[in-house]
C-alpha positions in Angstrom: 15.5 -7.2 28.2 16.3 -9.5 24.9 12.6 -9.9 24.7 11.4 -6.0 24.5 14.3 -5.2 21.7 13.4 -8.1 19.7 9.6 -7.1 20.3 10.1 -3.8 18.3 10.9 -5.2 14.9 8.2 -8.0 15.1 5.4 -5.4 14.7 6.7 -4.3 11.4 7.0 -7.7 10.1 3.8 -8.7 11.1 2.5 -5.7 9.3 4.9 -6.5 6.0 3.3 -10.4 5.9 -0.2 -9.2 6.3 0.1 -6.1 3.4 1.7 -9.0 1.2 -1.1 -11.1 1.9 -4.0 -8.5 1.3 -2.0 -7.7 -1.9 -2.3 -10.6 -3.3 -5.4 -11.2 -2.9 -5.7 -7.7 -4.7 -3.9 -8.8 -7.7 -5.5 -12.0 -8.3 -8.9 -9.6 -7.7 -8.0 -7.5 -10.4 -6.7 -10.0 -12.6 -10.1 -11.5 -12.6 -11.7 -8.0 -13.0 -9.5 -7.4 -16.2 -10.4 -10.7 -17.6 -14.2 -9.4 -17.0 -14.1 -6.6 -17.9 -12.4 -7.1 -20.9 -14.5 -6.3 -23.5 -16.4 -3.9 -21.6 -17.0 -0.4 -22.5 -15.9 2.6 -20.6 -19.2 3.7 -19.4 -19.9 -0.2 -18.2 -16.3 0.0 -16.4 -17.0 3.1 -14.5 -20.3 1.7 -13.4 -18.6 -1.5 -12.3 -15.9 0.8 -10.7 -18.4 3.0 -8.6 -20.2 0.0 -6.8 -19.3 0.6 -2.8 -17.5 -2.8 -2.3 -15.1 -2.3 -5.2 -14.3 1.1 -4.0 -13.9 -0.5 -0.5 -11.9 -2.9 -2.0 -9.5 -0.7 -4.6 -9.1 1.6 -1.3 -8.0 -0.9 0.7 -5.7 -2.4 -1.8 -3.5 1.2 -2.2 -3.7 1.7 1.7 -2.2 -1.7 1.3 0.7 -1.0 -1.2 1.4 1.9 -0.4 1.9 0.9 3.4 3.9 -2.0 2.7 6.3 0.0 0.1 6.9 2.2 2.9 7.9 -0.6 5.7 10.3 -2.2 2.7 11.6 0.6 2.2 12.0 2.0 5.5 13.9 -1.0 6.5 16.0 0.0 3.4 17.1 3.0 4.7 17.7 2.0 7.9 20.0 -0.9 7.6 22.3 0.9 4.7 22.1 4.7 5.7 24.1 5.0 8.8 24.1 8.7 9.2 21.5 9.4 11.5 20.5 13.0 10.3 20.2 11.9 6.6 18.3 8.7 7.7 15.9 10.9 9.7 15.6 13.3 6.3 15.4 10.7 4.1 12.7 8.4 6.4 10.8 11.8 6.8 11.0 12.5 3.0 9.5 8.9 2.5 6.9 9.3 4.9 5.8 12.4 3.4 5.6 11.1 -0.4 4.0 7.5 0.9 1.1 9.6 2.5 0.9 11.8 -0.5 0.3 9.5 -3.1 -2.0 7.8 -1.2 -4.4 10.5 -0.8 -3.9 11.2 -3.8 -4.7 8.1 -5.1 -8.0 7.2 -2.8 -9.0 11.2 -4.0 -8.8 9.6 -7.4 -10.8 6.2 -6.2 -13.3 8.0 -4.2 -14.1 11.1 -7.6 -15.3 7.9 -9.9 
């Protein structure tokens, strides 16, 4: 019985480690690109920007983030909220504004 209840956090803390680990990867990815890109014009950046892989790679970088914000702060609002009707509103609140932005944002990736 210890081993199922223990089981149920690890799959959220996998996920947390691997999101950290994509992300940075991610920043030292656009680190590099910024120090490219540098002296760049705007026209040259949104060429570089509408190449398939660096789409792919910006998308999966705010899926990602965005992802990983959500299991932090998830875990958050479970361990210091202890009514369970605001916890439920607030979780469903944060669930709603996590998916949000990040449709919003791969709308923005995906119009270059």
């Amino acid at each position: 019985m210890a081993l199922i209840s223990s089981e149920k956090g690890l799959t959220p803390w996998k996920h947390q480690r691997l999101t950290a680990v994509i992300l940075l990867f991610a920043v030292a990815f656009f680190i590099y690109a910024f120090c490219v890109t540098i002296k760049a014009s705007q026209a040259d950046i949104i060429l570089w920007l509408q190449k398939p892989l660096i789409k792919g790679f910006c998308l999966l970088s705010l899926g990602a983030l965005f992802y990983h914000s959500f299991l932090g702060l998830k875990m958050i609002v479970e361990d210091y909220l202890h009514h369970k009707h605001l916890r439920q509103a607030v979780l469903f609140l944060m669930l709603i504004a996590h998916v949000f932005f990040t449709l919003l944002g791969g709308l923005l990736i995906l119009s270059f």
